[in-house]
C-alpha positions in Angstrom: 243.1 219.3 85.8 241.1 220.0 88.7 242.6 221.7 92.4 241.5 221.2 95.4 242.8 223.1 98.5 245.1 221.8 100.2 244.2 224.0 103.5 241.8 226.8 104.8 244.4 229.2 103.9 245.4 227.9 100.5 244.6 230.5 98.4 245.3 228.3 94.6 243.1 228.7 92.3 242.4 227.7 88.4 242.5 229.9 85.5 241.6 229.5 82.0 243.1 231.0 79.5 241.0 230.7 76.1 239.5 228.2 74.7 239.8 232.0 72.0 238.2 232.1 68.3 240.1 230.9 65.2 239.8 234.3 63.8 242.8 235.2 66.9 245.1 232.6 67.4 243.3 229.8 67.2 241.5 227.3 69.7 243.4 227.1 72.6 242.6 226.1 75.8 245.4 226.3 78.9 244.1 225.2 82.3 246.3 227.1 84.9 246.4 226.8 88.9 247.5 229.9 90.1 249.4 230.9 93.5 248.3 234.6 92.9 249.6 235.8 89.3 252.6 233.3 89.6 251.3 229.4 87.6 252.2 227.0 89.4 250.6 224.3 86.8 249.8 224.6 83.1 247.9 222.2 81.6 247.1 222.3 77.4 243.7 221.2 76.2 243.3 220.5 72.6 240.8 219.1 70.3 238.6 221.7 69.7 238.5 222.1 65.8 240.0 218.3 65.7 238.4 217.7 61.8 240.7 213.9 61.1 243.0 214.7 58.2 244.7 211.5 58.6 241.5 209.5 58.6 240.0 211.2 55.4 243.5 210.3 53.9 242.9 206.7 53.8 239.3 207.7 52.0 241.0 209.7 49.0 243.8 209.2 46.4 247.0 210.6 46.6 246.0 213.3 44.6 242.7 214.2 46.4 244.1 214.7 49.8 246.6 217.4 48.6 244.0 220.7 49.7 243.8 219.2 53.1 247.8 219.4 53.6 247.2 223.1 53.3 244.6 223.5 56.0 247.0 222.2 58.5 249.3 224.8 59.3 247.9 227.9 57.0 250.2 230.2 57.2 252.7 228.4 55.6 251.0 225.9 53.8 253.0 225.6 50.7 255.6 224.1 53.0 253.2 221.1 53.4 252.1 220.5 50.1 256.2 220.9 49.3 256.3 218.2 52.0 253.7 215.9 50.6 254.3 216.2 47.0 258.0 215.2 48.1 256.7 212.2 49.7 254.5 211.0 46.8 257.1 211.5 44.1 259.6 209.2 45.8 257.3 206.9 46.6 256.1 206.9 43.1 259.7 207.9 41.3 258.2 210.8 39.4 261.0 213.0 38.3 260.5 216.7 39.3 261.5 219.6 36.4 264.6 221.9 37.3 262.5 225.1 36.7 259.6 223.6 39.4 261.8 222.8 41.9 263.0 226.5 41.4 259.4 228.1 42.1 258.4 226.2 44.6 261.6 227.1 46.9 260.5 230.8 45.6 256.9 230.4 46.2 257.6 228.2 49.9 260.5 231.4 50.9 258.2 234.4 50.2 255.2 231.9 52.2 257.9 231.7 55.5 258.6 235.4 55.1 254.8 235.9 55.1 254.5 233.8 57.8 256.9 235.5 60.3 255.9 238.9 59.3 252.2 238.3 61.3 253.5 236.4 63.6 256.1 239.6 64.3 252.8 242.0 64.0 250.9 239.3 66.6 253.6 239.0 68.9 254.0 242.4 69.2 250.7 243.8 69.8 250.5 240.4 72.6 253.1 242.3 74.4 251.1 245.6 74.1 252.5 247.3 70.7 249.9 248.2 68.1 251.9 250.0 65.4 254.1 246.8 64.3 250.8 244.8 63.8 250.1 247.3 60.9 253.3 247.6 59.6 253.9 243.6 59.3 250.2 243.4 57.6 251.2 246.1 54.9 254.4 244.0 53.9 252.6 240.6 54.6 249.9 242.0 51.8 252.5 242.7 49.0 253.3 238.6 49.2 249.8 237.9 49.6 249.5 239.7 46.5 252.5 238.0 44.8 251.8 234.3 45.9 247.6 235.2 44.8 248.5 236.1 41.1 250.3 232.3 40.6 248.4 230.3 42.5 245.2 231.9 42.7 244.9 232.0 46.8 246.1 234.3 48.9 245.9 231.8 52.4 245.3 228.1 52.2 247.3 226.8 48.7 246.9 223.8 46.6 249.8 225.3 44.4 251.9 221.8 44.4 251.2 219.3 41.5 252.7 215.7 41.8 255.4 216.4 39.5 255.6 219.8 39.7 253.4 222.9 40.1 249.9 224.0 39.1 251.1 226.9 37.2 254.0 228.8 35.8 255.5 232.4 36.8 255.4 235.3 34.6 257.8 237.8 34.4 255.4 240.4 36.4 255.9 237.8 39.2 259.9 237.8 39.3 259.7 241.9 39.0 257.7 241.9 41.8 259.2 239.6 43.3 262.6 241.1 43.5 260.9 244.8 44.6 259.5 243.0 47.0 263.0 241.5 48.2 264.1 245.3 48.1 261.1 246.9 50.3 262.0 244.6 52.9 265.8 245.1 52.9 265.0 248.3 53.5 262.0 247.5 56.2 263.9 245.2 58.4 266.3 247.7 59.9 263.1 249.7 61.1 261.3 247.0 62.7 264.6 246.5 64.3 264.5 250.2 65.5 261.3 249.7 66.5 261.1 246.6 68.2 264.0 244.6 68.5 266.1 247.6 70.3 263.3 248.8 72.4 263.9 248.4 76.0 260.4 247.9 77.3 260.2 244.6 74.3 263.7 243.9 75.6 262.7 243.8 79.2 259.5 242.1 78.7 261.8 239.2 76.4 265.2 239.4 77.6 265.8 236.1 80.2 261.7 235.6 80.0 260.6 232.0 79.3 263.6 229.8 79.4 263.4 226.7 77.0 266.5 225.4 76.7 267.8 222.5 74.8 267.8 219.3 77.0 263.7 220.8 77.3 263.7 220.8 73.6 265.2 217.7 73.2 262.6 216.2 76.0 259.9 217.2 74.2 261.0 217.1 70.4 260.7 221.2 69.9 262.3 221.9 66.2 262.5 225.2 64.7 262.8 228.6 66.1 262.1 226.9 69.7 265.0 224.8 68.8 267.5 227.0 67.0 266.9 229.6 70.0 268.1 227.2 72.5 271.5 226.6 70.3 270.4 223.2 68.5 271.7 224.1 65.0 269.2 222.4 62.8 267.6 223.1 59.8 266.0 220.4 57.6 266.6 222.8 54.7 270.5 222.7 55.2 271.4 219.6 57.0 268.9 217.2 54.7 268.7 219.2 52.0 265.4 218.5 49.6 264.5 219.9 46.3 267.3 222.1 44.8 268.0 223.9 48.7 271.1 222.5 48.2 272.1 224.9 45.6 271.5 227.8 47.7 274.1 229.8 50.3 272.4 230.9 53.2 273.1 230.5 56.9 270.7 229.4 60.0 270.6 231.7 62.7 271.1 230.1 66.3 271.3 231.7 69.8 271.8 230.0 72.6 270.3 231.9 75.3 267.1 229.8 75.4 264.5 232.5 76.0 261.9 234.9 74.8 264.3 237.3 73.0 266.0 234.1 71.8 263.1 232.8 69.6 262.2 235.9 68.4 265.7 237.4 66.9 265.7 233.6 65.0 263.0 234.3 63.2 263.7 237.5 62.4 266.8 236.7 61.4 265.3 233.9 59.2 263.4 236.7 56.9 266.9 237.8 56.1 267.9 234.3 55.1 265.2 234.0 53.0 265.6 237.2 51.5 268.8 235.5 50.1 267.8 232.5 49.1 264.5 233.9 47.0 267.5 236.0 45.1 269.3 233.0 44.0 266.6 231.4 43.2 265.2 234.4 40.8 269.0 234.8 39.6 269.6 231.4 38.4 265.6 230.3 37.6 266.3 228.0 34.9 263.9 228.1 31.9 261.9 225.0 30.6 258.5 222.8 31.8 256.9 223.2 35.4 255.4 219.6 35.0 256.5 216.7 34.8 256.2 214.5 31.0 255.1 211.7 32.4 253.0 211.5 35.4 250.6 208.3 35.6 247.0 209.5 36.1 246.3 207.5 39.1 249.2 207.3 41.7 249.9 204.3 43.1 252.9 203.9 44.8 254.7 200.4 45.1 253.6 198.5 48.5 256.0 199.7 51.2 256.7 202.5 54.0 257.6 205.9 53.0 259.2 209.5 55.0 260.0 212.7 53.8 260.3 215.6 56.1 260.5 219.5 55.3 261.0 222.7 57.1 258.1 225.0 58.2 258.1 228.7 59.5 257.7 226.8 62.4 260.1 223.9 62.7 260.1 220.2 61.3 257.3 218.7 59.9 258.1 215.0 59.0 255.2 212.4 56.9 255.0 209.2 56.8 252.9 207.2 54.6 252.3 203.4 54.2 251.4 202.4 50.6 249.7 199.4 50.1 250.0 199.3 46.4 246.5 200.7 45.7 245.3 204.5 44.3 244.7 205.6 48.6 247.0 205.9 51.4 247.2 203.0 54.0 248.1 205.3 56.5 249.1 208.7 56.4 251.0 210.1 59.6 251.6 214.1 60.2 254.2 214.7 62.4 253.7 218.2 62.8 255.7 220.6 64.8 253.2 222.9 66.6 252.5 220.0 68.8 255.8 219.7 69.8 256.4 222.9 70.4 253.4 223.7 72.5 254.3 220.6 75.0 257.5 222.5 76.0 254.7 225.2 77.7 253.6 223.4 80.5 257.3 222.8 81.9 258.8 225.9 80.9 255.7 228.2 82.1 255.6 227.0 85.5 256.8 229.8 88.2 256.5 232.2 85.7 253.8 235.6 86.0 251.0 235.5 84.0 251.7 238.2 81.5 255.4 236.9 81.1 253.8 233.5 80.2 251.7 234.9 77.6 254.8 236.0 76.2 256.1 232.6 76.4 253.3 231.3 74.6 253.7 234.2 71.9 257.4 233.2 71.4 256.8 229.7 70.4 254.2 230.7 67.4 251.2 228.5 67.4 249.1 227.2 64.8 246.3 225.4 66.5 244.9 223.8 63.2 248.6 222.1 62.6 247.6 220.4 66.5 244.5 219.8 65.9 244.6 217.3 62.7 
């Protein structure tokens, strides 16, 4: 994007906002022209820590390629190695045990709740609140600690087995598990006290960065973005995969379309999941976490496949072509960061600066699930 003035007296200018370190909120880059602290154009730039997942799929086996889908989005990666070991075992009709299907819904809901709880600590101390950030890290830690002592990482998992998972839960895990589901039942209605009903949050969210659902629809938003605008989808509920369908739980949709919007979704979603990690600990059948038969080299029959899952941050959808050998033909990531951030550059136009940061806090980027 470049400006130029359109008169003497034009007083536009361009701003850049990042490109910022991974170790914040990732590489982003937004080229803005400005008509004083009101953007007038917004521009994305991506590409920065591009690293070609989907080519180095068609250099490994099926098997290999499962640690990248967790260094896509990290912050809930179990969803896309759920997503991808879906994928594989239909292609390759490998029956899944009951008591698998059972921990990875466990182990992919305490990962989402994870995964809101620092975006809710991020957000927050974006719109000038420090306090929040350390509460959400204190809770985030006791899952950390949980999902570390089965998998053996505490960030980026390769937990997901074709066939099941890596390893089995203990009954230390369950325990803690349900203490866990306790401490935050009792955590929520502060955060709500201290966040959610506070009116400087409320003004600074409240009819702030309108995205509503014909914008969603434009641009393929999914998710929070989604739900906030009052499109009631979740993969989860309306194409149910694994054993979700067992489960009673409810998807949270407003219809408002802005700032506040997207943020009482997702805190409503920890709730949800709350409830659906106790009936999956209540009802966690007994019996093998891997499958009995499981060919040693995948090959799936020649053809096209698609299996799509829901992240902490809307619908990630996969598509692989198979042509019959041990390595993907192609392997496509529809991921929905990228969706989500498109919505910006509309929606953030006329808006101030520091109401546009809170825009771009709402949607809840992961610039490594863009950049593939």
């Amino acid at each position: 994007m470049n400006y130029l003035a359109q008169s003497p007296t034009d007083e536009r200018f361009v701003l850049n906002l990042g490109p910022q370190h991974p170790a914040t909120h990732g590489v982003l880059r937004v080229k803005m022209v400005m008509d004083g602290e009101y953007i007038v154009e917004a521009e994305p730039v991506l590409g920065y820590i591009h690293r070609m997942h989907e080519k180095m799929a068609e250099n490994r086996t099926w098997a290999q390629f499962m640690p990248n889908t967790g260094r896509m989005d990290y912050l809930h990666a179990l969803a896309y190695n759920h997503g991808y070991a879906c994928l594989v075992e239909r292609a390759a009709s490998i029956e899944v045990p009951e008591r698998a299907e059972f921990i990875r819904v466990i182990t992919n809901e305490l990962n989402r709740v994870s995964s809101h709880l620092l975006w809710f600590g991020a957000f927050v101390l974006d719109l000038g609140g420090f306090s929040p950030l350390l509460y959400a890290f204190d809770d985030r830690e006791q899952i950390l600690d949980l999902l570390e002592s089965v998998t053996g990482s505490r960030l980026t998992y390769c937990y997901f087995r074709f066939g099941g998972v890596y390893n089995d839960v203990d009954d230390d895990f369950v325990t803690g598990t349900r203490a866990f589901i306790a401490r935050m039942r009792k955590r929520l209605p502060m955060y709500h006290s201290l966040v959610s009903k506070n009116l400087i949050i409320q003004q600074r969210l409240v009819d702030v960065g309108f995205v509503p659902a014909e914008m969603c629809r434009k641009y393929g938003a999914t998710g929070p973005v989604a739900r906030g605008a009052g499109i009631a989808y979740d993969v989860r509920k309306h194409e149910p995969y694994g054993v979700y369908d067992r489960f009673t739980f409810d998807v949270p949709v407003y219809s408002e379309g802005d700032s506040m919007a997207r943020y009482k979704v997702r805190m409503d979603e920890i709730e949800q999941s709350l409830r659906i990690l106790e009936q999956a600990l209540d009802y966690l059948p007994k019996g093998p976490v891997m499958a009995a038969k499981v060919p040693k080299t995948i090959k799936p029959p020649k053809g096209d496949y698609y299996h799509a899952v829901e992240t902490a941050r809307g619908l990630l959808g996969i598509r692989a072509v198979s042509d019959g050998s041990g390595t993907p033909w192609r392997l496509k990531w529809r991921t929905p960061c990228f969706s989500n951030l498109l919505v910006f550059g509309e929606a953030g136009r006329g808006m101030l600066l520091p109401d546009a940061l809170a825009l771009l806090g709402s949607l809840d980027l992961v610039i490594p699930d863009i950049d593939r």
